[in-house]
C-alpha positions in Angstrom: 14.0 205.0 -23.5 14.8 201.2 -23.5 17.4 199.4 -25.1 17.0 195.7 -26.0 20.1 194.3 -25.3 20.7 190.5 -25.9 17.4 188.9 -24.2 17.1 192.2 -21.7 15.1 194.9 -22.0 16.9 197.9 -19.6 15.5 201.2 -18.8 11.8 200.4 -20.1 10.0 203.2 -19.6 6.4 204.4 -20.4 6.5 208.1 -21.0 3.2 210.1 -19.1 2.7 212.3 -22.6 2.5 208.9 -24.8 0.2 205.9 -24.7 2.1 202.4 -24.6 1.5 201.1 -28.4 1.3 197.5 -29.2 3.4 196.8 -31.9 1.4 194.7 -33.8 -1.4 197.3 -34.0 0.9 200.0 -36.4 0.5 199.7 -39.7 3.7 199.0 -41.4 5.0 200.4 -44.2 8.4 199.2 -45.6 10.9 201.7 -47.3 10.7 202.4 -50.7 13.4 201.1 -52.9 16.0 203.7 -53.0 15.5 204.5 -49.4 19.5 205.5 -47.3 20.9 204.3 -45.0 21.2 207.0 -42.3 24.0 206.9 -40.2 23.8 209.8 -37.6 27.0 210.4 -36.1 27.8 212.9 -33.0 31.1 214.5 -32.1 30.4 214.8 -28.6 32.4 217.6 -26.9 32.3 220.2 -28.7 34.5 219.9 -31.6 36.7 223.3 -32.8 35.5 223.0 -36.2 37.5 226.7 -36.7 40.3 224.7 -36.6 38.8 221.7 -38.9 37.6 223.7 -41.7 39.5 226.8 -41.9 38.1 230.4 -42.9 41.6 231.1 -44.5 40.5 233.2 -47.6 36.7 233.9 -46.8 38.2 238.0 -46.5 41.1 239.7 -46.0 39.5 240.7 -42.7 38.5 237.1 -41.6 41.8 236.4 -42.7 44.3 238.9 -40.5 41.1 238.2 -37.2 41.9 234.8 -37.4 45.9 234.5 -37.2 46.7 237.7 -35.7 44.2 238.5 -33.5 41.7 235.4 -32.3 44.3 232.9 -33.2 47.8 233.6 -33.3 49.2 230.9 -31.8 46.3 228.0 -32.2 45.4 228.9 -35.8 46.2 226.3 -38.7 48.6 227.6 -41.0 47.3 228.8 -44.5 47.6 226.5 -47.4 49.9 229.8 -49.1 51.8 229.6 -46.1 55.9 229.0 -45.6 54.8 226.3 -42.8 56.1 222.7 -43.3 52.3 221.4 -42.0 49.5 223.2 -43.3 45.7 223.3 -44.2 44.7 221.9 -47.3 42.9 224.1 -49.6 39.6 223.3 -50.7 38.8 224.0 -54.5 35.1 224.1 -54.4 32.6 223.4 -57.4 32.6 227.0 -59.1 36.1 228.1 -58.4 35.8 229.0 -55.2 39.1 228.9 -52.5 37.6 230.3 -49.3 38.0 227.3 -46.9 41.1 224.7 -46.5 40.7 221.3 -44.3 43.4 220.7 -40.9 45.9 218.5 -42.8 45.3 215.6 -40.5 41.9 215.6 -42.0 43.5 215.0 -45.3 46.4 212.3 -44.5 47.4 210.1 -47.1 47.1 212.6 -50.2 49.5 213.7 -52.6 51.0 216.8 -51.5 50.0 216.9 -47.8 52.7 216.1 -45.3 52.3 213.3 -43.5 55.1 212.9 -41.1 53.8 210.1 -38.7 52.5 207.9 -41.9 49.5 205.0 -40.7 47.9 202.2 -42.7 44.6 204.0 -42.3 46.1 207.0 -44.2 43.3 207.1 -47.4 43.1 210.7 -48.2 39.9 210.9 -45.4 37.7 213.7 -45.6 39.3 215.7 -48.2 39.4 213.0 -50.4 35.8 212.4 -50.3 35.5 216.5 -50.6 37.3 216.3 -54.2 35.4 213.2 -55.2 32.6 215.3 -54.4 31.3 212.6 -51.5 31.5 215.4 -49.1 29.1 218.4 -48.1 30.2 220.6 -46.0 27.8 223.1 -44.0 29.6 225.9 -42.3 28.1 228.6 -39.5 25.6 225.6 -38.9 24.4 224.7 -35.8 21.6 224.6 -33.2 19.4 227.6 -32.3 18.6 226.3 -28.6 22.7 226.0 -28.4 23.5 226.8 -24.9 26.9 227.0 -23.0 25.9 223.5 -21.6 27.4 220.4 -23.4 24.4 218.6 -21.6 21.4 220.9 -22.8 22.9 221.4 -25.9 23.1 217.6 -27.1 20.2 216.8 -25.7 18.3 219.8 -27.7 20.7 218.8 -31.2 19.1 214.6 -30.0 15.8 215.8 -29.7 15.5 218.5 -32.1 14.6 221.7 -29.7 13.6 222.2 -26.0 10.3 220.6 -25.5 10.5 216.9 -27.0 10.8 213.6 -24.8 11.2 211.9 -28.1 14.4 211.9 -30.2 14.5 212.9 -33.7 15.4 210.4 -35.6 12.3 207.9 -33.1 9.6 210.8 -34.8 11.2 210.5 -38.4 10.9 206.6 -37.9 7.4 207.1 -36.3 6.3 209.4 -39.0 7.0 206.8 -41.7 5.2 203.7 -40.1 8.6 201.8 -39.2 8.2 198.7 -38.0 8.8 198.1 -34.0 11.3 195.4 -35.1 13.1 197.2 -37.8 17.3 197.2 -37.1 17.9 200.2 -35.7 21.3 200.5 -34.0 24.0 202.0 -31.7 27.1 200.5 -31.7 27.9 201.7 -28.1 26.9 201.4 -24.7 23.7 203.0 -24.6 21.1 204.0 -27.5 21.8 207.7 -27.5 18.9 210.2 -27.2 18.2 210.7 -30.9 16.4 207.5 -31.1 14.6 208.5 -27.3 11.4 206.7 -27.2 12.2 203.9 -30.3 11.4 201.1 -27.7 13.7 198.3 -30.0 16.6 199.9 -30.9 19.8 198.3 -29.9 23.1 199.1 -28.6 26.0 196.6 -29.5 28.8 197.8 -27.2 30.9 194.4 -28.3 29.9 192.5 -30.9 32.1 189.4 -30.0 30.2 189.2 -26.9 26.5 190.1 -28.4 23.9 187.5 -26.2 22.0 187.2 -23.3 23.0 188.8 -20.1 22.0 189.2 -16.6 24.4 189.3 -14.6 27.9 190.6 -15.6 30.2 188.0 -13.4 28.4 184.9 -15.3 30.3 186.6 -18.2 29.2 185.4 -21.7 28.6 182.3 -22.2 26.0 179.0 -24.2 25.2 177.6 -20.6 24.1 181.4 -19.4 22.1 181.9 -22.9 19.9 178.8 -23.1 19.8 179.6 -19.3 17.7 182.5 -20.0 15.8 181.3 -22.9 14.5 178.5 -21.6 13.0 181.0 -18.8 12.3 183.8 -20.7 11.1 182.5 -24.1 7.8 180.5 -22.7 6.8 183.7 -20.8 7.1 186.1 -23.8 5.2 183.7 -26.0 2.4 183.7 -23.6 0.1 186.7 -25.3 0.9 189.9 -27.2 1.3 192.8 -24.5 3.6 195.2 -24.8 5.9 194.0 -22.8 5.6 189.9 -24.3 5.7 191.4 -27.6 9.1 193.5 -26.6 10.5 190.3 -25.4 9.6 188.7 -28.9 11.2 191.2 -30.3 14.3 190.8 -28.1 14.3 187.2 -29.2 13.9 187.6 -33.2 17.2 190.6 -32.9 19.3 188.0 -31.0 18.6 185.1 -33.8 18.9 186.9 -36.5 21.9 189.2 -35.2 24.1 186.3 -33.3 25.4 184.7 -36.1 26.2 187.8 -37.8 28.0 189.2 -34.7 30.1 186.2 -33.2 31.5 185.5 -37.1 34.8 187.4 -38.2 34.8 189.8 -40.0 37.0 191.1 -42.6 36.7 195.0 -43.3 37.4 196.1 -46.8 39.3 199.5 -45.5 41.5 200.2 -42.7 40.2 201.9 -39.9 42.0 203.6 -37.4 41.8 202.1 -34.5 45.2 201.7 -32.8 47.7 204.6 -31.6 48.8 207.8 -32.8 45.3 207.9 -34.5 43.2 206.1 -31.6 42.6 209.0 -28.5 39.5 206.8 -27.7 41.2 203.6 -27.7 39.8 202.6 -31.1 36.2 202.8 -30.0 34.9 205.0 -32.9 36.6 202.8 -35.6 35.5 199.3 -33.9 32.0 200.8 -34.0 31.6 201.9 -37.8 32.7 198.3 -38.6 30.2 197.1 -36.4 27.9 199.3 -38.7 29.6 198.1 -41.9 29.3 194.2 -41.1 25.4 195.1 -40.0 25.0 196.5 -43.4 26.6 194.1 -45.7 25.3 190.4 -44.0 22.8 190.5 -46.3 19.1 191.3 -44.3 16.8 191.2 -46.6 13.4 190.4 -44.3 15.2 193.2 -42.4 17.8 195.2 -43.7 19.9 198.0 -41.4 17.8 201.1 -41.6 19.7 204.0 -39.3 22.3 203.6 -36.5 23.8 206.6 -34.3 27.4 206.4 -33.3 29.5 208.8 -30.6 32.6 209.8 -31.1 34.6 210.4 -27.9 38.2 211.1 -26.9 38.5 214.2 -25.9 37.3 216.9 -27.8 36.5 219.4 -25.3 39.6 221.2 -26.0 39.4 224.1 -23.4 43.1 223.6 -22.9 47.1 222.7 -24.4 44.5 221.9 -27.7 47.4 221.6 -29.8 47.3 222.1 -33.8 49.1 220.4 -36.3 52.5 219.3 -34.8 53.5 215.4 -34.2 56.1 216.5 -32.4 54.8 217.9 -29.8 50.7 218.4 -28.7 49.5 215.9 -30.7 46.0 215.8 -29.3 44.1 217.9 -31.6 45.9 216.5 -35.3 45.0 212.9 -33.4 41.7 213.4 -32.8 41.2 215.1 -36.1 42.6 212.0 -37.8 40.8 209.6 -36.0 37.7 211.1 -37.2 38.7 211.9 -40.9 40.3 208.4 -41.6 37.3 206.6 -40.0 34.6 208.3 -41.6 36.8 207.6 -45.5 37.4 203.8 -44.1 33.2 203.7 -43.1 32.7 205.2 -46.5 35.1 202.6 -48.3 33.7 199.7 -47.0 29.9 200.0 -47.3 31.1 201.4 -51.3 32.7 198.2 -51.7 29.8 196.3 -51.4 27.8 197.2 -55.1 24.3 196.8 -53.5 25.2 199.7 -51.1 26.6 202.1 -53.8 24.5 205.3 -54.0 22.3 204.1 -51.0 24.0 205.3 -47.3 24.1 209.0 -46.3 26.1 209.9 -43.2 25.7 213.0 -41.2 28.6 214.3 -38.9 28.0 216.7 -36.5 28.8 218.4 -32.5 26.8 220.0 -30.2 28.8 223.5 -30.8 32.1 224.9 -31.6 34.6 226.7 -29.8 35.2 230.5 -29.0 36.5 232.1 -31.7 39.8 233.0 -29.6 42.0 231.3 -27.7 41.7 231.6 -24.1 45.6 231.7 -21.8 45.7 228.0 -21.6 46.3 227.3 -25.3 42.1 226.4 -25.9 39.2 227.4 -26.7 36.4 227.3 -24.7 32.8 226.4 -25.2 31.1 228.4 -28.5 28.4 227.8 -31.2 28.6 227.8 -34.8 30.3 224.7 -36.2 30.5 222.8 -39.6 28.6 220.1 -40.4 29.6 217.4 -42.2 27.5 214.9 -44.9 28.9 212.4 -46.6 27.4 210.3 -49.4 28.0 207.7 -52.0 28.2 206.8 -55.4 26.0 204.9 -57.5 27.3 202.6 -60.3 27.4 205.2 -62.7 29.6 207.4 -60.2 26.8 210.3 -59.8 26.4 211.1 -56.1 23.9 211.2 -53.7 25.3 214.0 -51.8 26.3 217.1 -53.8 29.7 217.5 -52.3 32.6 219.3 -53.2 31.0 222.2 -51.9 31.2 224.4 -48.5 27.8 225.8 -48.0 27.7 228.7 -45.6 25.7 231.9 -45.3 29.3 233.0 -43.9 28.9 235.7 -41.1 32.8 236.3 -41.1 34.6 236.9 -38.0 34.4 240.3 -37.2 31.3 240.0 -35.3 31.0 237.3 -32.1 28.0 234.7 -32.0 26.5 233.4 -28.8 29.2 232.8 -26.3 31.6 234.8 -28.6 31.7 231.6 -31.1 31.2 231.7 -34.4 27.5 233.0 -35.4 24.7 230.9 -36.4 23.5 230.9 -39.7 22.4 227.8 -40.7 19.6 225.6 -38.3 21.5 222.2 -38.5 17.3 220.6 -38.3 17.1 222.2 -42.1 20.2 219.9 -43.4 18.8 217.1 -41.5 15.2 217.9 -43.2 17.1 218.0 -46.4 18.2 214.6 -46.3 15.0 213.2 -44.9 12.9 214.5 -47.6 15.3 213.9 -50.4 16.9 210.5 -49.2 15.1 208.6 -46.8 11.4 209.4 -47.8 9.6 212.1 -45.7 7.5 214.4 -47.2 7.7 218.3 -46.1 4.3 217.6 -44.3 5.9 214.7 -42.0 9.1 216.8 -41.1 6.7 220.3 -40.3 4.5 218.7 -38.6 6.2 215.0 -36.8 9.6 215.0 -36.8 10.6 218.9 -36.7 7.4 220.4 -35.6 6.9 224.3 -37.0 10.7 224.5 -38.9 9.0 225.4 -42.1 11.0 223.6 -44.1 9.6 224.0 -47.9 11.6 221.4 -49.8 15.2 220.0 -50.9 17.8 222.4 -49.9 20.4 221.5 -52.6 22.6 219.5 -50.1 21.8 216.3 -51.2 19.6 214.5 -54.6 16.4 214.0 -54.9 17.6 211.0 -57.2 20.9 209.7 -58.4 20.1 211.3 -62.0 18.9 214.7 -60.8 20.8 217.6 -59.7 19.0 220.3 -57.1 19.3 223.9 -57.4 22.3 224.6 -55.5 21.7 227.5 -52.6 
């Protein structure tokens, strides 16, 4: 995997199983008007999505397993419940009251309380539930999960046990992407989901995006016409892989540097100081460096997909926490740093009109948690998890998602999964196919036999539209 950073290249690598290409040889094929924005983003840790969307009234058996038996002293309190702080039911589409959101992940709206009120506080992810923004997949996860946090991301990256490639570097590969296309990471590294896309880049600070070779000669003009002058003549000299690579670092840094070094005024709040910032804002600093990415106004080259990580500590084996501010806070902080990023993220691409009905983002983890707490107020490492996708609006207010739904082929809790976690009912690759093949372009074909080789995957899914005036069968 390499990363063009500034005017380096790190970490180029040739894989033995794939021929270097030569750029200029592929055939390129632009998107389609109407193709998303993907914006891939990964909980990693392990997050106790039990405890994020809550089985509360999926049976009177899940119901009495959760609080009084695999639960009763980490569980959320029900929405009917006497509890000051409680989930927040979710009315789906239909009538249906089976699942209620952790009320951190619903801060900001009228009725939940609140008690540590932020500026970021916008109704987050159940607001974009009830504006029917939000999917939610439930029981979803992946089939190679293991009790690894290190196998298991890698395999959800990848897309199963025997690629080198990441899945989103064969969806981009299957559709004739250009090897300059923007493809970001707003992070330190390019994670493995885009494995194997030579040009993607990672934009850990945007204020300090340039050339850099050695990190004590800081950032600087004098260090990056240093480099250019030395660099640039070399790369120009022929069209190898590695000349045109260099080309490519070059035409990123000019068209990006302006961009980057300019201020930047966000038109949300994001979350990215205390109680709501266990990562030190780093999640919330890196959706705006998606946002301001999206709206400068690319058109030779427009933002395409970027991958973000969320961090801060969700490998909750211990003193987890649930919804009190007065004491634990770690798990209703880390919940609320997600939900009110993701609703800022979601406000500011929707403010710009061109964007409208044109960005889906996918939230997901490598696996949940145990369905029980263990003696040291956690859970420990589990599988089946929800999945989160959250879309957009067009002009005329018709989604691209079809949200305000919980899908689930709900196993109940009666009966452990792998690792006694929640069971496994839904292959997170056939969401992922679902939005590939009704947002961004990819035929059934490309996903069976490139991107998600043998998933059988037959066609849209119902999770999201196959236009902004159609509605798919709901399953």
């Amino acid at each position: 995997m390499a990363a063009v950073r500034g005017f380096g290249i790190t970490n180029l690598t040739f894989a033995k199983d794939l021929p270097a290409q030569n750029p200029s040889s592929k055939t390129n094929t632009p998107p389609p008007n109407g193709r998303d924005l993907l914006v891939f983003v990964f909980v990693r840790g392990g997050m106790d999505g039990l405890n994020v969307v809550v089985p509360f009234n999926t049976s009177a058996a899940d119901r009495a397993s959760y609080y009084n038996d695999l639960r009763p002293t980490l569980g959320i309190p029900a929405p009917d419940s006497s509890a000051p702080r409680k989930a927040v039911a979710l009315d789906e589409i239909g009538g249906a009251t089976r699942f209620a959101l952790h009320p951190d992940a619903a801060r900001g709206s009228v009725g939940v309380n609140t008690p540590n009120p932020e500026g970021s506080d916008n109704g987050g992810l159940f607001k974009l539930f009830t504006d029917g923004e939000l999917a939610i997949v439930h029981a979803c996860g992946s089939l190679n999960v293991t009790g690894s946090h290190f196998d298991t991301q890698q395999y959800v990256d990848t897309g199963g046990t025997d690629y080198h490639s990441g899945w989103i570097t064969r969806y981009l590969q299957a559709m004739n992407t250009p090897n300059d296309a923007l493809i970001v990471a707003p992070q330190a590294s390019v994670p493995q989901s885009l494995a194997q896309w030579y040009s993607a880049l990672a934009i850990e600070d945007p204020a300090n995006f340039g050339g850099l070779w050695h990190p004590w000669h800081g950032y600087n003009d004098a260090v990056v016409a240093a480099q250019r002058s030395l660099l640039e003549p070399m790369f120009n000299r022929g069209t190898d892989y590695v000349e045109m690579q260099g080309q490519t670092a070059f035409t990123a840094y000019d068209a990006l540097h302006t961009i980057l070094s300019s201020s930047y005024m966000p038109s949300a709040t994001y979350a990215t100081a205390d109680p709501l910032a266990p990562d030190g804002g780093t999640f919330g600093r890196s959706l705006q460096t998606i946002a301001r990415l999206t709206k400068a106004s690319l058109p030779s080259n427009p933002l395409r997909v970027a991958c973000v990580d969320v961090g801060g500590g969700w490998d909750t084996h211990d003193n987890e926490g649930t919804v009190d501010w007065g004491g634990n806070t770690r798990f209703p902080a880390l919940v609320g740093m997600l939900s009110n990023n993701l609703k800022a993220f979601h406000d500011d691409l929707q403010a710009d009109a061109a964007m409208r009905g044109h960005f889906t983002i996918v939230v997901l983890s490598e696996f949940g948690r145990v369905m029980y707490q263990n003696n040291s107020y956690g859970c420990d490492h589990g599988s089946g998890n929800p999945l989160f996708v959250i879309g957009s609006k067009n002009g005329a207010g018709v989604s691209n998602v079809n949200g305000g739904r919980v899908y689930a082929n709900w196993p109940g809790l009666q009966h452990l999964g792998f690792n006694d976690g929640l069971q496994i009912t839904t292959d997170y690759r056939t969401v992922l196919a679902d939005i590939l093949y009704n947002r961004m372009g990819a035929s059934a074909n490309q996903i069976n036999d490139t991107i998600f080789p043998g998933l059988g995957f037959s066609g849209g899914l119902g999770y999201t539209h196959a236009s902004l005036t159609g509605i798919l069968q709901n399953v």
